[in-house]
Structure formats: structure tokens, C-alpha cells
Steps between C-alpha positions, in 0.01 A plus 500: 500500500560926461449572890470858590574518904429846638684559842792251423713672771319448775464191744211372286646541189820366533336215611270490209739489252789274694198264404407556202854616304635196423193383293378864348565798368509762747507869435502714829324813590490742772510844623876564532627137356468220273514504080189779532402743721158524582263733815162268525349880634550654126285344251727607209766341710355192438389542114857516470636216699272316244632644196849463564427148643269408210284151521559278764369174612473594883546816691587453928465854734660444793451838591262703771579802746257556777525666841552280849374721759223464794194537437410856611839663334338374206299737259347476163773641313766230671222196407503679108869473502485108535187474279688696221801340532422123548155452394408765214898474369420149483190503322600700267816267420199286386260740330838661279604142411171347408598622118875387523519182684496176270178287473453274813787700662451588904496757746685412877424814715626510900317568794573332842427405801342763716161418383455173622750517814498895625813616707488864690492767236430266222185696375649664206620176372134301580315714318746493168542096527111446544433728166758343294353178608169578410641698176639158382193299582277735267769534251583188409142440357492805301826423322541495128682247274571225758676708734544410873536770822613338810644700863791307720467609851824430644575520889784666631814402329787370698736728301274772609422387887825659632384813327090486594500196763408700819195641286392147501501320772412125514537490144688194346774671216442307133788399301559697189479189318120414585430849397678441161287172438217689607547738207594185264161351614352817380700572150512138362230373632122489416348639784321858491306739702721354822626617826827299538575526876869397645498468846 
């Protein structure tokens, strides 16, 4: 398969395509790295990640900025930020590659954790993981030509818990590589309209 994987810097990303590289074709995107550069907040932005990627079989977004801070620092424009950023950027990944990705190709988006297991100024993160999973449920059974949307939900990384741990407390770190299979699960398998959780 053509596999598109937006934020293939990051944590996330590097895991995705440590999985996936030695079996596909991966072409990298993201906003200062990777064969394209692409800002999920500028629709044209995106238009053109697709034209210079042309079709693809799959496209991953690792991506998704949001705002950790308590809950009465927070206002409406901070919860827009992660909206924008990690839900809406998301979506329209899908909506701008419903005309470009292959027949029976698939969408992998990322949320995480925060929705199911809240930690201390977590809200801005809830609130963008519970849309994207309800985004994906809808989605997936309004897609056209066989095409699959599915949403990995990845706990903190161990590669990222020296970084984030003290934000989580109690939390178990998960290995980069169940991450990557969780995005393999996604891209080559059948499943759609999913919430793949690694805990």
C-alpha cells in the first residue's frame, strides 16, 4: 500500500511507520518535516498535501495540539485551540481526501487517553478525544466507495513518560510497538468506525 502518515516526527508517528515501513510505501508529512509539508489549521494546506501526494491507499494523522491547564485557567479560546488543531484538522484530513484516497482505502486518526482515564488538567484533551471518537463512529457509516475511518487512542508513550509522566500519574507507559500494531490493526485491517484503545 501508498500510506500517507501525517505527524511522522512525533512519538506517534515514528512509531506508526517503524511498523508499517518495511511492508509499505510510506510518504511523510508534517508541519516542519517529512517528504511534504502540511498545517492541518489551513485548508489549502491540506488540498495541497493531497496534490503533491496524489492517491493513496491509507492516510495515518498522528497529529493534535491542545492546551493542559486546570480547569478554571481554561477559556473558550484555549478549548478552540485543541478543537482546531486535533479534532477539526483531523476531520478535515478526511473530508479533503474523500476524492483522493483509493477505493476501500482508510482513514487512522489519533486521539488518546484523557477521555476515558482523566488526569489533572486533562480537559482540553477529553473533550478533543471524545469528539474524534464520536466523529469516527458517525463517519465510518457515511463513507463512500468502501472506505474505512478508524481513531487509535494510545496511552502515554514510554518514549514520552520522561517528558509528560508527572502529568500522569498512575498511568502504566505503552510500548511504541503496541501503538504501531495498533495503527497496523487499523490500516490493513477490516475494521471501521473503531476506537482502538492501547493501554
Amino acid at each position: 500500500m501508498k500510506i500517507l502518515v501525517v505527524g511522522a516526527a512525533g512519538n506517534v508517528g515514528c512509531a506508526v511507520c517503524d511498523e508499517l515501513k518495511e511492508r509499505h510505501e510510506i510518504i511523510t508529512a508534517g508541519r516542519s518535516s517529512g517528504d511534504i509539508r502540511v498545517d492541518l489549521t489551513n485548508e489549502e494546506s491540506i488540498i495541497a498535501l493531497y496534490r503533491e501526494a496524489g492517491q493513496v491507499d491509507a492516510v495515518v494523522s498522528a497529529v493534535g495540539d491542545v492546551r493542559f491547564e486546570r480547569l478554571a485557567d481554561m477559556t473558550r479560546e484555549k478549548y478552540l485551540f485543541g478543537l482546531e488543531r486535533k479534532v477539526l484538522g483531523q476531520v478535515n484530513l478526511v473530508l479533503q481526501g474523500l476524492e483522493v484516497v483509493a477505493d476501500n482505502g482508510s482513514f487512522t486518526l489519533t486521539s488518546g487517553i484523557l477521555d476515558r482515564d482523566p488526569v489533572l488538567r486533562g480537559s482540553g484533551a477529553a473533550i478533543c478525544n471524545g469528539a474524534l471518537a464520536g466523529f469516527v463512529a458517525a463517519a465510518a457509516i457515511d463513507l463512500p466507495r468502501g472506505m474505512r475511518v478508524n481513531v487509535v487512542s494510545p496511552g502515554l508513550l514510554q518514549v514520552s513518560a520522561e517528558r509528560y509522566g508527572v502529568m500522569f500519574p498512575g498511568h502504566d507507559p505503552v510500548s511504541s510497538r503496541r501503538v504501531g500494531l495498533a495503527y497496523a490493526k487499523c490500516v490493513e485491517g477490516a475494521g471501521t468506525g473503531q476506537v482502538v484503545t492501547v493501554d
